[in-house]
N, C-alpha and C positions, 0 to 999 in steps of 0.2 A: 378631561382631556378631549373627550369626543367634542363637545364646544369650541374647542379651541381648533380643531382641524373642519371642523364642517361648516363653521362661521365663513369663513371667505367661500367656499362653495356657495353657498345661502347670497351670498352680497353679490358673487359674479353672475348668477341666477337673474337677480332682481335689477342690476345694472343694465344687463345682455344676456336673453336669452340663449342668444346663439353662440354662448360661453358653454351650454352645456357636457360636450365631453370634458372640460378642465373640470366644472362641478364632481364631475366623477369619479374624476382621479382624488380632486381633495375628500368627497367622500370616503371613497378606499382607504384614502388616508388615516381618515376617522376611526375607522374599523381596524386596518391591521397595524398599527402603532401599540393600543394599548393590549390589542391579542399577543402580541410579541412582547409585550413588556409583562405582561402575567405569567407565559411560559417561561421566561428570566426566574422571575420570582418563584414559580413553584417551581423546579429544579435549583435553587437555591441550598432549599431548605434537605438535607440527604435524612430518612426514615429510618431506623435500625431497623435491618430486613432487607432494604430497597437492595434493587439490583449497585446500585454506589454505596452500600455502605461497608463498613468495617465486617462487620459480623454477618456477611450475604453468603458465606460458606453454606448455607443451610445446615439441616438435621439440628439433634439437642445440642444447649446449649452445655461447657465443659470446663472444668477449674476454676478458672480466674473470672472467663465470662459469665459464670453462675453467680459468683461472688458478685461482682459486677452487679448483675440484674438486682440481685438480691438487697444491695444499697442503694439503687435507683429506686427500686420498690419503695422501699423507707421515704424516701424524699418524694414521692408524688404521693404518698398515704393510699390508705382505701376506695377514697372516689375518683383519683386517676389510673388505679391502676389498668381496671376497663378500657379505657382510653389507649393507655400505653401498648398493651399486650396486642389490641384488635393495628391499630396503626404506624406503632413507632414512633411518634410521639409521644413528649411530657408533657403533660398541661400543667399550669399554674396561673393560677390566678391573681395576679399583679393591681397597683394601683393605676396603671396605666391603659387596664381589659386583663382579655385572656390570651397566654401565650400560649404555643406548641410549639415546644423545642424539638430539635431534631441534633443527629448530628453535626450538623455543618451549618444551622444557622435558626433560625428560629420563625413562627410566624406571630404575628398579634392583631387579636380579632379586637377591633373597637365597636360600640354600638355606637352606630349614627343615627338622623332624625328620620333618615328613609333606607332604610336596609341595613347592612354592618359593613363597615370597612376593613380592608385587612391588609395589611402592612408585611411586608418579605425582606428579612435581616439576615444576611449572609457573615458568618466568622464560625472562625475554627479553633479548634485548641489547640497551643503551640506544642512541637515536638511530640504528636499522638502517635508515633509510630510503633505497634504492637499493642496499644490500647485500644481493650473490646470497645463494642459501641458504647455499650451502657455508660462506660465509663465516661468516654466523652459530652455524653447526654446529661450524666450528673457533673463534671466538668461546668459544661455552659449554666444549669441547670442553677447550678449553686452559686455562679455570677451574676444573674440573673436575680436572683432571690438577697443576694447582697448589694447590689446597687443597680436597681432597673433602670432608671436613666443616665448612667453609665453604659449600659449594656448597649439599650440605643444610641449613643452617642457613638462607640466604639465600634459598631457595629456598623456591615455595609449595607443602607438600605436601597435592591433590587425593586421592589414594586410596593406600589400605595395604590389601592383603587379597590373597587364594588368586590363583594365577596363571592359573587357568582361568575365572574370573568378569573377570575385564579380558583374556583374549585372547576371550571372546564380542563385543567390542563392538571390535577394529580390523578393520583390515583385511587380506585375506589375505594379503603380503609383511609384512606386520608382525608377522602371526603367526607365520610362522619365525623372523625375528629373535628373537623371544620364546622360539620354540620353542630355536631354538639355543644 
């Protein structure tokens, strides 16, 4: 996307110099477009914990939200549970990369030939109202795990681009998720 906003900058340059302040604006352009389009994408995705989530009441968790966790556990096994507990996110590991679901939408790390790209899928679970997070987490979680190109199909996809322009705008537990 940066190509495509700094190319005419580059051409009005080489045309006419004395184009230079428009060059700058379409620079700018270049720049704040896909920084605005990352911040979209990461506040897409809502964290179990996050200041937006369901379960942001703090302290222990209680009844049904115990339960909750307790079957989101099950479904991301052993090697996500790490993941889950430090950021709020599920991971799974899809044919498509790797996902982090969240409450309210999910991310997907793909590996590309220069860096990874990451993809910001915003949906929700219908009629969650008084549903812990976890639950919603296993919700999407297990739509997700039954038809993953459904999930993206259905799903609103917020941002597509480099993986270090959307880990500037989370927060730092969600950064390692990412990172990992």
């Amino acid at each position: 996307m940066v190509g495509l906003f700094s190319t005419p900058g580059v051409l009005l340059l080489w045309i006419e110099p004395l184009t230079f302040p428009v060059a700058l604006l379409c620079f700018a352009h270049a720049f704040a477009v896909p920084a605005l389009q990352a911040r979209r994408g990461a506040r897409a995705v809502v964290a179990m914990g996050s200041e937006k989530s369901a379960a942001s009441g703090g302290g222990e968790a209680t009844g049904p939200e115990k339960v909750a966790l307790g079957l989101l556990a099950d479904l991301v096994g052993r090697s996500g549970i790490d993941v889950l507990r430090t950021s709020g996110l599920a991971p799974y590991r899809g044919e498509l990369g790797l996902w982090l679901v969240g409450e309210q939408g999910a991310f997907l790390v793909r590996p590309a030939l220069i860096g990874r790209r990451v993809f910001s899928w915003c949906v929700r679970v219908g009629d969650a109202d008084g549903l812990p997070a976890a639950d919603r987490v296993a919700h999407l979680l297990l739509a997700l795990r039954e038809d993953e190109e459904g999930f993206a199909t259905v799903a609103n996809l917020n941002f597509s681009g480099a993986e270090w322009r959307l880990r500037r705008q989370l927060a730092p537990a969600e950064r390692e998720a990412l990172r990992s």
